[in-house]
C-alpha positions as CSV (number, residue, x, y, z in Angstrom):
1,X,-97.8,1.7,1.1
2,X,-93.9,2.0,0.7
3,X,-93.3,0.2,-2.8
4,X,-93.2,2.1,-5.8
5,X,-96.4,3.4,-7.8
6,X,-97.0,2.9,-11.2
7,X,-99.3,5.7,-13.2
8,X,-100.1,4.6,-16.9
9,X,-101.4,7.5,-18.7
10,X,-99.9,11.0,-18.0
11,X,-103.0,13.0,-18.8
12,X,-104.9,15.5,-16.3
13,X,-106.2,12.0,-14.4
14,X,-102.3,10.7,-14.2
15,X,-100.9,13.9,-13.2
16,X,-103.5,14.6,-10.8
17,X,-103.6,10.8,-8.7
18,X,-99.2,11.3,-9.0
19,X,-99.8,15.0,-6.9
20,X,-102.1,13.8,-4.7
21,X,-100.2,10.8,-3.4
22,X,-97.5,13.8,-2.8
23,X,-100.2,15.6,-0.7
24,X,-101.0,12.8,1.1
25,X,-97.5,12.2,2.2
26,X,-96.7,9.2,0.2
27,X,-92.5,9.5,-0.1
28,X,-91.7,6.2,-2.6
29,X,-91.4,6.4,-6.3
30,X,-93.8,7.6,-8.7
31,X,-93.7,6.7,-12.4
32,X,-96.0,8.5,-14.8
33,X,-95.9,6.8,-18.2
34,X,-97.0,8.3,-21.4
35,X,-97.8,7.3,-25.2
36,X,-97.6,10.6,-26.2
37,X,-93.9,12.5,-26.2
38,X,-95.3,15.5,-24.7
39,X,-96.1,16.3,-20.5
40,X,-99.8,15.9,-18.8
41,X,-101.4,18.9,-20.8
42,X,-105.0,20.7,-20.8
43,X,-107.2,19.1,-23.6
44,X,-110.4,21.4,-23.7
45,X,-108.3,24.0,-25.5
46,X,-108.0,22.1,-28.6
47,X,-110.7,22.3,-30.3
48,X,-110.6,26.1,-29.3
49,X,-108.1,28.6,-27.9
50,X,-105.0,26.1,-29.3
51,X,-106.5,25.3,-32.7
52,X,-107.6,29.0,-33.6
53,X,-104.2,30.1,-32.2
54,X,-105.2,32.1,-29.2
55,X,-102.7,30.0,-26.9
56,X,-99.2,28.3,-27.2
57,X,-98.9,25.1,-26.3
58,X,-96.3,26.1,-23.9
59,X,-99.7,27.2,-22.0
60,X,-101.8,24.2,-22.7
61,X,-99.1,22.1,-20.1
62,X,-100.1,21.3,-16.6
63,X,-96.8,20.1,-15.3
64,X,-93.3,21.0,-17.1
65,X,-90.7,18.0,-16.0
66,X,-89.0,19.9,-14.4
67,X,-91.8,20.5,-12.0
68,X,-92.4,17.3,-11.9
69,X,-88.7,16.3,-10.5
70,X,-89.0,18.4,-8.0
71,X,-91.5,16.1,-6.6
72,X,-89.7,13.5,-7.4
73,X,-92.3,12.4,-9.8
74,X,-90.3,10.5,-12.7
75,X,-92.6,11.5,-16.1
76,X,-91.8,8.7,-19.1
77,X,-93.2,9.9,-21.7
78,X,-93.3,8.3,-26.0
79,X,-93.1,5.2,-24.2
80,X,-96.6,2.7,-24.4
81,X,-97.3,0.0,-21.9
82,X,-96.8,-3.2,-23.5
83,X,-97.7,-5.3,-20.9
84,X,-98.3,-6.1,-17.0
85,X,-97.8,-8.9,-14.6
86,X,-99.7,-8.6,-11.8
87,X,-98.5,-12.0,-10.5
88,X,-94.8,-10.1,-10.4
89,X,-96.0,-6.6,-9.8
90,X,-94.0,-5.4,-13.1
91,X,-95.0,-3.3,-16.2
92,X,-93.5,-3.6,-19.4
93,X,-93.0,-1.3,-21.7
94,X,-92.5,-0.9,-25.1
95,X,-88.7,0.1,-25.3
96,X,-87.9,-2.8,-22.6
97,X,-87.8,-1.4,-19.6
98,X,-89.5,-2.9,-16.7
99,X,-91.0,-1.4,-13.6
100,X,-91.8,-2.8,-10.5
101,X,-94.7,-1.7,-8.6
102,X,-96.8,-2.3,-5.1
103,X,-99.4,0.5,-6.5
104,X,-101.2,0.8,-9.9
105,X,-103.5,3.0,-10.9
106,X,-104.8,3.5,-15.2
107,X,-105.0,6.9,-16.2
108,X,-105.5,5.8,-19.7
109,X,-108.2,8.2,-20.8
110,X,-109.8,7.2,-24.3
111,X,-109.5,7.7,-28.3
112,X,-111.3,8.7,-30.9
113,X,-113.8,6.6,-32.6
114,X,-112.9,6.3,-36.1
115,X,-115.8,6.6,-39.1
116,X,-117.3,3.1,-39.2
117,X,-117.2,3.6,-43.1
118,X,-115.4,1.4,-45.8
119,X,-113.5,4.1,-47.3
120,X,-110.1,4.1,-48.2
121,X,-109.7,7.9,-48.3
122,X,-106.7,8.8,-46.1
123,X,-105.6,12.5,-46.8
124,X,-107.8,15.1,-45.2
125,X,-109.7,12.8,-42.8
126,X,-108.8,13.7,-38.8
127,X,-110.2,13.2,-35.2
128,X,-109.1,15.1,-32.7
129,X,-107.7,13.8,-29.5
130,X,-104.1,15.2,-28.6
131,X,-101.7,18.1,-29.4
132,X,-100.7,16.5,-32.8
133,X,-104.3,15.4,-34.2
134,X,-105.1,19.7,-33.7
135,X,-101.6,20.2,-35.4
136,X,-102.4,18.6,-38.1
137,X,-106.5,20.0,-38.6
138,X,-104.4,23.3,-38.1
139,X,-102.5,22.8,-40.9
140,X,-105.1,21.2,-43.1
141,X,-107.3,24.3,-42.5
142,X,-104.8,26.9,-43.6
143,X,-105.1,25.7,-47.2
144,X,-108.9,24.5,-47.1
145,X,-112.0,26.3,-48.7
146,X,-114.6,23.2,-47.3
147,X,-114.4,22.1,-44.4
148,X,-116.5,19.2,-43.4
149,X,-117.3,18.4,-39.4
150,X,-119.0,14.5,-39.1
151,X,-121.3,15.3,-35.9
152,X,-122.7,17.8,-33.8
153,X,-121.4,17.4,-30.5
154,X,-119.6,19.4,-28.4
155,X,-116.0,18.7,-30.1
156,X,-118.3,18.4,-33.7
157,X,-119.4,22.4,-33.1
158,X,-116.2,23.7,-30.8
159,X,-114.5,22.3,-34.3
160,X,-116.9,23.7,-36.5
161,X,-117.0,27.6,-35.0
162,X,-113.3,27.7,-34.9
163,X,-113.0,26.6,-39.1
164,X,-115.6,28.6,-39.1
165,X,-114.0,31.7,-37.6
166,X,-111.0,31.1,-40.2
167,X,-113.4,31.8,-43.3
168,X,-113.8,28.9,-44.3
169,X,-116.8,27.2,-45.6
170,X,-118.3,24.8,-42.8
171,X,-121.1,21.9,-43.2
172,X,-122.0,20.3,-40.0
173,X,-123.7,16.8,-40.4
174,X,-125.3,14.8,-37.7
175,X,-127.1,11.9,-37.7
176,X,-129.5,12.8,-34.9
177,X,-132.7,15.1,-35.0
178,X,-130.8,17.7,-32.9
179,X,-127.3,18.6,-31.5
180,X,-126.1,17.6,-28.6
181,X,-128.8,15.2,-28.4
182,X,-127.2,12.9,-25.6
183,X,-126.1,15.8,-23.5
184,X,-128.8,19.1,-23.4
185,X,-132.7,19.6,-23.7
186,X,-134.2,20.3,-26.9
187,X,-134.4,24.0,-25.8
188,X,-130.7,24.5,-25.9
189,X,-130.3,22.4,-29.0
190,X,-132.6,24.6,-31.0
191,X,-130.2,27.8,-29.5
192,X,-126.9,26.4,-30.9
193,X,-128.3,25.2,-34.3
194,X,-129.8,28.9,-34.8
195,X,-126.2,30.5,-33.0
196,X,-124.3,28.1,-35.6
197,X,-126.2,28.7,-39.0
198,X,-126.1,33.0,-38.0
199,X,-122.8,32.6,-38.1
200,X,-122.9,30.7,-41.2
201,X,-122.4,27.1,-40.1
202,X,-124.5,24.7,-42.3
203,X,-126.0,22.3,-40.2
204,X,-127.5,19.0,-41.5
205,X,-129.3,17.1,-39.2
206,X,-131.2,13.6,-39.4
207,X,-128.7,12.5,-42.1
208,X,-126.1,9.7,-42.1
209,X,-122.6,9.5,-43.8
210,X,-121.9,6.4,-46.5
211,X,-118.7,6.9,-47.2
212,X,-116.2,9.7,-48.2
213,X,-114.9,10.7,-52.2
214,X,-111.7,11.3,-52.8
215,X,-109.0,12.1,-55.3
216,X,-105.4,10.8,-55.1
217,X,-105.6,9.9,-52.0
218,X,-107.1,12.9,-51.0
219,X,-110.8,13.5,-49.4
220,X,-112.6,15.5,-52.3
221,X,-116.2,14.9,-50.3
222,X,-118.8,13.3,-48.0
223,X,-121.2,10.9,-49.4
224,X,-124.4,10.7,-47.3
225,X,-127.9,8.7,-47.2
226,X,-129.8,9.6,-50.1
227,X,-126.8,10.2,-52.6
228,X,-125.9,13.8,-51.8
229,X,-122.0,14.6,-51.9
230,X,-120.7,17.6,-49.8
231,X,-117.3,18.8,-50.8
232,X,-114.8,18.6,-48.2
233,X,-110.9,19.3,-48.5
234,X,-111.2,18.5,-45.2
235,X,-113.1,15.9,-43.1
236,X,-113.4,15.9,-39.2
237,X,-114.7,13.4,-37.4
238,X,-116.3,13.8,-34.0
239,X,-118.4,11.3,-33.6
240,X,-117.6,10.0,-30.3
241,X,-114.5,8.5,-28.3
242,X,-113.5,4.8,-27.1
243,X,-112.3,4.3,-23.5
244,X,-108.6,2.4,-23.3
245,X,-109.4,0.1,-21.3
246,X,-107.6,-3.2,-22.8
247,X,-104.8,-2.9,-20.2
248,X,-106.8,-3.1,-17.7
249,X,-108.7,-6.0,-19.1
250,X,-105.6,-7.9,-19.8
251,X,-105.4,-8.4,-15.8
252,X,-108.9,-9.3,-15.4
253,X,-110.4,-5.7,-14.1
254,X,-113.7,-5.4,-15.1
255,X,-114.8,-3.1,-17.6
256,X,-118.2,-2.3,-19.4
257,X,-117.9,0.5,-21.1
258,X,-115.0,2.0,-19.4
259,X,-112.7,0.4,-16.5
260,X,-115.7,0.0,-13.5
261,X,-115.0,1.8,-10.3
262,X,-116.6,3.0,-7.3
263,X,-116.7,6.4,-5.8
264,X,-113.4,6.0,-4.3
265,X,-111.5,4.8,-7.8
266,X,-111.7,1.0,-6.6
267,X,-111.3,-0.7,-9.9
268,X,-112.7,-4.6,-9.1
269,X,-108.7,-5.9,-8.6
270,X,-107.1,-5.2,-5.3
271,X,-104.8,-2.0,-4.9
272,X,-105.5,-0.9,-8.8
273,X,-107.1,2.3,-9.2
274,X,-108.4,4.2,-12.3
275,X,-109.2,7.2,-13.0
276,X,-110.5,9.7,-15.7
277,X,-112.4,9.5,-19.0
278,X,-111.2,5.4,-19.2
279,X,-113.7,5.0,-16.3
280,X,-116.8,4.2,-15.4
281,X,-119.0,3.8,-12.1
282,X,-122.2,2.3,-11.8
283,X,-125.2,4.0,-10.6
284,X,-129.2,3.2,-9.9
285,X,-129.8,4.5,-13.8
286,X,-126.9,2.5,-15.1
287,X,-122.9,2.7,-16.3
288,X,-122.1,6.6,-15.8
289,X,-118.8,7.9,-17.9
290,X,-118.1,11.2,-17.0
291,X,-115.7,13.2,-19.9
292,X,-114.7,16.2,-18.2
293,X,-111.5,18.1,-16.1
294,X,-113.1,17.6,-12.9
295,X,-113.7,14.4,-13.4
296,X,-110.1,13.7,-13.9
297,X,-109.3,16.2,-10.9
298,X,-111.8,14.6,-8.6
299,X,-111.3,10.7,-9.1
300,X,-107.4,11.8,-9.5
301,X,-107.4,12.5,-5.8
302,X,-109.7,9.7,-5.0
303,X,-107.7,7.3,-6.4
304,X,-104.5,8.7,-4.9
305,X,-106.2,8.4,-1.4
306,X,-107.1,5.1,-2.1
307,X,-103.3,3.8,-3.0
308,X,-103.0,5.3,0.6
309,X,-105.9,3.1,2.2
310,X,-108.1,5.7,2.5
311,X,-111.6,6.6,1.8
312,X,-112.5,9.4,-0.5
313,X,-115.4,9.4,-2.4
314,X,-116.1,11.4,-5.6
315,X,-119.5,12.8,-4.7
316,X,-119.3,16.4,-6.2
317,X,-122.0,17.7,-8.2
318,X,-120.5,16.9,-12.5
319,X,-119.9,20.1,-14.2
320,X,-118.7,20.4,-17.7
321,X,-118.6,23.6,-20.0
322,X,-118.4,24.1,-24.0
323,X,-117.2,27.1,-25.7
324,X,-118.7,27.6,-29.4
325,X,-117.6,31.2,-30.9
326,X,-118.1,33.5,-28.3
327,X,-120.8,31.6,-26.6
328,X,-119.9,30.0,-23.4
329,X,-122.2,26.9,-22.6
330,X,-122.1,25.5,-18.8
331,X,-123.9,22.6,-17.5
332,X,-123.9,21.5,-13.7
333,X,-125.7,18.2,-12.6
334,X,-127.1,15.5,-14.4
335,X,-130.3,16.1,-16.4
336,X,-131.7,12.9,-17.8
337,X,-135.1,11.3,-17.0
338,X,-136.0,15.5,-16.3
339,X,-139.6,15.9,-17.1
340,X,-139.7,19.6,-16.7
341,X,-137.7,22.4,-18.0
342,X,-138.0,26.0,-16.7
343,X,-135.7,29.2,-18.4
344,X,-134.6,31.5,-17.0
345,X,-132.8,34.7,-18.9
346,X,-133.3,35.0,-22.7
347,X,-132.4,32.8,-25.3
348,X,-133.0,36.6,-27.3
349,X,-130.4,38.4,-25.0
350,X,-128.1,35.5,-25.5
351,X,-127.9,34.6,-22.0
352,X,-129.9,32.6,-19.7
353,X,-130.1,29.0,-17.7
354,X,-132.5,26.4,-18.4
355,X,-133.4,24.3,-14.8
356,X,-134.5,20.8,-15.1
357,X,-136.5,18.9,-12.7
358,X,-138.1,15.3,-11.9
359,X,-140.9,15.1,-9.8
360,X,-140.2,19.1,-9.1
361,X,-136.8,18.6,-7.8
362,X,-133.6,20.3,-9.2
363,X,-131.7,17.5,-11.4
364,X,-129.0,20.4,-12.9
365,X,-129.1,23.5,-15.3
366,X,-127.5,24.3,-18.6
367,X,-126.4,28.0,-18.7
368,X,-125.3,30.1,-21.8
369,X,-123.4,32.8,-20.5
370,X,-125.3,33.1,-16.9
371,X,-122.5,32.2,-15.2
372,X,-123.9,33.1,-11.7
373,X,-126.6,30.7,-12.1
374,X,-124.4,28.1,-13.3
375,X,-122.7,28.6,-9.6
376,X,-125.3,28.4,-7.9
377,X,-126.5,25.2,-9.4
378,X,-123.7,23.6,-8.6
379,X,-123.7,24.5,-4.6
380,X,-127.4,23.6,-4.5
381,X,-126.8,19.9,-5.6
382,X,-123.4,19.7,-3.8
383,X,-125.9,20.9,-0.9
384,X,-128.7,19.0,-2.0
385,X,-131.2,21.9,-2.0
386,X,-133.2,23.5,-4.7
387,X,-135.8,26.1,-5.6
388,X,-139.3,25.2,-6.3
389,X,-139.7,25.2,-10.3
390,X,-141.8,28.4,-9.7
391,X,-138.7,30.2,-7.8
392,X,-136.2,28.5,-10.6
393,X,-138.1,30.8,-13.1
394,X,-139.0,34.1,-11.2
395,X,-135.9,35.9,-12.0
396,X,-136.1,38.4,-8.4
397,X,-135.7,35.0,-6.4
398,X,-132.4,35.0,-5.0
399,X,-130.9,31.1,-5.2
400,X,-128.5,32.0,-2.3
401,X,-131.3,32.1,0.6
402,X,-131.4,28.6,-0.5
403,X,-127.9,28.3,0.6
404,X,-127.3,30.0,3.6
């Protein structure tokens, strides 16, 4: 491939396939476009380090433009994709400019899902995607007493310890029995809802939101099942995200759930790639979206080998992480269908890993501050060994012998 590359979505996915095809020694044009005005930036700090403060957002960005031009990597950013004609190889976008392209890959990443409620309150109610929805909560916060956080998740609870490390008055709601219901074992759920209300997080679970009060304009509360009000100067929802994906649809790539790709980031059109949290890839259990940096990183450089007509598969054990106050949550693998769970640590001491298994092999681990384990996890199923479920809990058993 000699032609020109077009990126859509400038993101840690974007940025990532646009180095790659560097490293692989593609020399043509590269065009990284951007809805957002700012350059491909770290998201996990959001909800965290940038909304508490801790970091600038100089030192949320991956790539400055400048860096960018010296790879001769042309970043257009505040600009959407409009359209694409795959007939003529040319995106348009929104400001008229057209660019022509032998290589396409979607970066595209995902929003938000909005509160499927009828209300019409519009003051005080925020998601939290980008630099300018955690500008905004920042600002809200500063003159809030209540602050209300619509689901327990990990964005839900990240959100929720940092209002709640501000002073201010937090009520978590969530609709399921437990948090983090889709993602860890009852065992860890049970930590964080006892780790949140210490702290003095009120957690409601099992309850479901009607619709929102207001005042002005303004969000005065949160109207549940069963006609209890919770007072809310501000509302947060984190209830789950959408994957962009109607670009890609508009040129007839498949999508379920996300854009479909293989290990490689082979969308089902020739020569298009995807990448990132817009994806999907289908597995013996079913559709798999994976929302994390590595993710991004991994099909990134996949996807950027592919463009090159080569073959690199994405077959790295998923890791993902979650820091809530001063608690650091890791997980490594994929647990579902586990019918075993075996701890190791303390849930006491405030550290330890729970193992899961099927059929007594290793499917992943969650760890709360056991970093070591969470390591070694990782190497095992990138190995594709693992302890019995009777070494997994003997803490003198030393995973490493497993991976020498």
């Amino acid at each position: 491939m000699q032609g020109p590359v077009v990126i859509i979505g400038a993101g840690q996915a974007g940025v990532q396939i646009a180095d790659s095809l560097r490293q692989e020694g593609y020399e043509g044009q590269i065009f990284l476009v951007g809805e957002e005005t700012y350059g491909p930036y770290q998201r996990p700090p959001l909800s965290k380090d940038y909304l508490a403060g801790v970091v600038t957002q100089q030192q949320l960005m991956l790539r400055t433009p400048d860096m960018l031009a010296r790879k001769n990597i042309e970043l257009i950013t505040g600009v959407a994709v409009v359209s694409i004609d795959p007939a003529g190889r040319r995106v348009h976008l929104a400001d008229g400019r057209v660019l022509a392209y032998e290589g396409l890959a979607f970066a595209t990443g995902c929003r938000a899902r909005p509160l499927p409620t009828s209300a019409t309150v519009a003051e005080g109610v925020m998601t939290l995607r980008g630099i300018d929805d955690t500008r905004r909560i920042s600002e809200s916060l500063e003159k809030a007493t209540n602050v209300v956080v619509i689901g327990g998740g990990f964005i839900g609870l990240e959100v929720a310890g940092t209002a709640r490390g501000f002073g201010k008055k937090v009520t978590v709601l969530e609709g399921a029995d437990r948090l983090m219901a889709r993602a860890v074992s009852p065992v860890v759920s049970e930590y964080f809802l006892k780790a949140h209300r210490e702290r003095g997080v009120d957690i409601v679970l099992g309850t479901k939101v009607t619709g929102l009060k207001g005042e002005r304009g303004h969000v005065t509360g949160v109207e549940t099942l069963g006609g209890k009000t919770y007072p809310a100067d501000v509302v947060i929802v984190g209830i789950g995200i959408i994957p962009n994906t109607e670009l890609a649809q508009s040129i007839g790539a498949h999508c379920e759930g996300g854009i479909v790709v293989d290990d490689c980031a082979r969308t089902s059109l020739p020569g298009v790639m995807a990448a990132g949290d817009c994806t999907v890839r289908r597995t013996a259990s079913g559709m798999l979206r994976l929302e994390s940096v590595q993710n991004a990183v991994e099909q990134g450089k996949s996807a950027a080998a592919a463009l090159m007509g080569k073959e690199r598969p994405f077959v790295a054990c998923p890791w993902f992480w979650s820091d809530q106050f001063d608690l650091k949550l890791q997980m490594a693998g994929l647990s579902a269908g586990y019918d075993q769970v075996v701890m190791r640590g303390s849930t006491e001491q405030n550290a330890f890993t729970a193992f899961y298994f099927r059929d007594g092999k290793l499917l992943g681990s969650d760890s709360l501050n056991h970093p070591r384990e969470h390591m070694a996890t990782r190497r095992m199923l990138d190995k594709k060994v693992g302890p019995t479920p009777e070494q997994a809990a003997d803490p003198a058993f030393n995973f490493q012998t497993l991976l020498k």
